[in-house]
C-alpha positions as CSV (number, residue, x, y, z in Angstrom):
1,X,-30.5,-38.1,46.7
2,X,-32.8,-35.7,44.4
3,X,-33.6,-33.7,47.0
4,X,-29.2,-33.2,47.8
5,X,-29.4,-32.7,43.8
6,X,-32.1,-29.9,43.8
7,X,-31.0,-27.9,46.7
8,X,-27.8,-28.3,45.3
9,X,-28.9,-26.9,41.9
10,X,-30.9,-24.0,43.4
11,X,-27.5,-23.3,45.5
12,X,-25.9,-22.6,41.9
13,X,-28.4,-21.1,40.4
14,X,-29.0,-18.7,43.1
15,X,-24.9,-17.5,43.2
16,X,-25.8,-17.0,39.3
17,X,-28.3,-14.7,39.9
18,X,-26.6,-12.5,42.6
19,X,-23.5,-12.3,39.9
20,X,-25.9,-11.1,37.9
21,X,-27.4,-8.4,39.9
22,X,-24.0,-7.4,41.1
23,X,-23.0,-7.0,37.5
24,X,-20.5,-9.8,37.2
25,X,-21.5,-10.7,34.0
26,X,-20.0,-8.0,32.5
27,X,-16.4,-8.9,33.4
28,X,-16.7,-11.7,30.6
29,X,-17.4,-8.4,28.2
30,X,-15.0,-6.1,30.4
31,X,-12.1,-8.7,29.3
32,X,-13.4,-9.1,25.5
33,X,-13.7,-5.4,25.1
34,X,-10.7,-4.7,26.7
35,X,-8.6,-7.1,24.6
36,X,-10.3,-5.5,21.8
37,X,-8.8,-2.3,22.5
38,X,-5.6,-3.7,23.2
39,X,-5.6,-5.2,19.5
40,X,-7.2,-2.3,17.9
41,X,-4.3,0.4,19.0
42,X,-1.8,-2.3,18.5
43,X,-2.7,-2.4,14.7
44,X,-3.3,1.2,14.2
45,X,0.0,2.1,15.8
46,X,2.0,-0.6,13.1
47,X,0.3,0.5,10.2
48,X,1.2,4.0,10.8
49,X,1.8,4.6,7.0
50,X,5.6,5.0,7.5
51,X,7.8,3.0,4.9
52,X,8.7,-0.3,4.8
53,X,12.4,-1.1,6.5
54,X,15.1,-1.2,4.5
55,X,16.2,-4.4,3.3
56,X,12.9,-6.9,3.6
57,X,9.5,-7.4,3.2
58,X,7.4,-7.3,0.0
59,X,8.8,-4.5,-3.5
60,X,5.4,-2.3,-4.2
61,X,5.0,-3.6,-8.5
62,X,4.4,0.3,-9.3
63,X,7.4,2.1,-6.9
64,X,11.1,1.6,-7.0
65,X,12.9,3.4,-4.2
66,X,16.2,4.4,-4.0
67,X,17.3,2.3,-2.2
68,X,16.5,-0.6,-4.4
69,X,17.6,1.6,-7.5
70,X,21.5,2.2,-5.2
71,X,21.5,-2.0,-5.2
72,X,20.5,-2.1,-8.2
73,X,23.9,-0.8,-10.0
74,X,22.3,1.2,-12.9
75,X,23.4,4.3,-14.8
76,X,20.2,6.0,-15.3
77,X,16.0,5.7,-14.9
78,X,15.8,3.8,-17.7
79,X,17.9,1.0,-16.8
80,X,16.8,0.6,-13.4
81,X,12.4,0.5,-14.5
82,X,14.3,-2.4,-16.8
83,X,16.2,-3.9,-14.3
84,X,13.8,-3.5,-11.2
85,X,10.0,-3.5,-12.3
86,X,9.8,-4.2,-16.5
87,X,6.7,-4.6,-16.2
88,X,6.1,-0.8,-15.9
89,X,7.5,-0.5,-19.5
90,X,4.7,-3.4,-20.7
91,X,1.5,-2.0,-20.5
92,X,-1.2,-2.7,-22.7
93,X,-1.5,-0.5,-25.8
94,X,-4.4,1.6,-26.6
95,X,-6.0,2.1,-30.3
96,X,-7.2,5.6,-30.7
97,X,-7.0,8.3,-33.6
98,X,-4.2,9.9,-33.0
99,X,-0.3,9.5,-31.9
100,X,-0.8,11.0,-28.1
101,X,-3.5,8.4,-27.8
102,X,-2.1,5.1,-28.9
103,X,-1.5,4.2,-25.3
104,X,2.2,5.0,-25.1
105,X,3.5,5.8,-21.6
106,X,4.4,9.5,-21.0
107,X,7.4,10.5,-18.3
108,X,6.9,12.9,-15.8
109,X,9.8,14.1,-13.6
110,X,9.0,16.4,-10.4
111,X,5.3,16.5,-11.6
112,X,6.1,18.2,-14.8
113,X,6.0,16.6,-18.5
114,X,9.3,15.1,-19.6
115,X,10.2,15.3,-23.1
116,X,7.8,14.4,-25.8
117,X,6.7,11.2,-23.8
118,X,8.9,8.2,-24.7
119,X,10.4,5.6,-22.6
120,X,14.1,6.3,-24.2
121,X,13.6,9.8,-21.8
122,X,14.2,8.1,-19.1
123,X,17.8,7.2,-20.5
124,X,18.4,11.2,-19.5
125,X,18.4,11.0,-15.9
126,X,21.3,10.0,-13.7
127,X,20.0,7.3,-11.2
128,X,22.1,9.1,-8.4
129,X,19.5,11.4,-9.0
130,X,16.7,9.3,-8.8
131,X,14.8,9.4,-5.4
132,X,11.7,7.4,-6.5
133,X,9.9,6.0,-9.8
134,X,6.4,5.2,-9.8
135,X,3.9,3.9,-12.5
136,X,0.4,5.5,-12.6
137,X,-2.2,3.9,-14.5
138,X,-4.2,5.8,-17.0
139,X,-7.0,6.2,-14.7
140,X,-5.3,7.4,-11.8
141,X,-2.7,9.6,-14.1
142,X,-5.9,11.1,-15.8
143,X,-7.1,11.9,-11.7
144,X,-3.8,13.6,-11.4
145,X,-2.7,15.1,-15.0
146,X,-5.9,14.8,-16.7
147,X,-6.7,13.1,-19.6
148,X,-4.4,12.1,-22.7
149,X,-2.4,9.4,-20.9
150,X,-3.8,6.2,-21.7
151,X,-1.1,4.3,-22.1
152,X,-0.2,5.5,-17.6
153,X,2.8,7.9,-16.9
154,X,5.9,7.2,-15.0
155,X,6.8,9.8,-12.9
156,X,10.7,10.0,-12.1
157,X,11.1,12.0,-8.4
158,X,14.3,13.4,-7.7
159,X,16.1,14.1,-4.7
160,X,15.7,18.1,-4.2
């Protein structure tokens, strides 16, 4: 029976080695890298940077949309950062020596400077108005503005 069992196991072993010179141990890999590929454009195509859809999935802390702002039922920019995301509104404050520098948060609408930089600024824009509001932190407001916001900025977008 050892001698069944050998030529046997030198049967199998000799199939092995013609799959291997034919190259059929690449279809194992063929299959992985294949699946691979699949999965790879599968993810880049659903992360295609387009927005959310309406109605589920997770509010971005720093962004209120207007859709959300719509739902929301509020008069103006400054309800809806109070109604929608107050934690915009408390930031951490900032010592410094003088008044532009105590870390308060200063508005921007369309990119430009709004007002003298308080919150109650926000009170003067309609929210039908409204097509966005983000908060910036003062590192990535000093990348886009420059310096002298260290309190952040929210920047009001309106529909054009």
């Amino acid at each position: 029976m050892s001698d069944l069992f050998r030529q046997r196991q030198g049967n199998t072993m000799r199939r092995a080695v013609r799959s291997l010179r034919r190259g059929g141990w690449l279809a194992p890999t063929r299959l992985i890298a294949t699946v691979a590929a699949v999965v790879l454009v599968a993810t880049a195509c659903s992360s295609s940077g387009a927005p959310a859809p309406r109605g589920g999935g997770r509010s971005a802390p720093n962004l209120i949309t207007e859709d959300e702002i719509a739902k929301a039922s509020v008069q103006n920019a400054l309800e809806a950062v109070q109604k929608l995301r107050p934690a915009m509104l408390k930031r951490p404050t900032v010592a410094s020596a003088n008044a532009q520098s105590k870390g308060e948060l200063v508005i921007y609408v369309d990119n430009t400077r709004f007002g003298s930089g308080a919150v109650e600024n926000l009170r003067q824009i309609p929210a039908s108005t409204i097509a966005a509001v983000r908060y910036f932190s003062a590192s990535e407001s000093q990348m886009k503005w420059g310096s002298n916001h260290p309190g952040g900025v929210i920047e009001v977008l309106t529909k054009r």
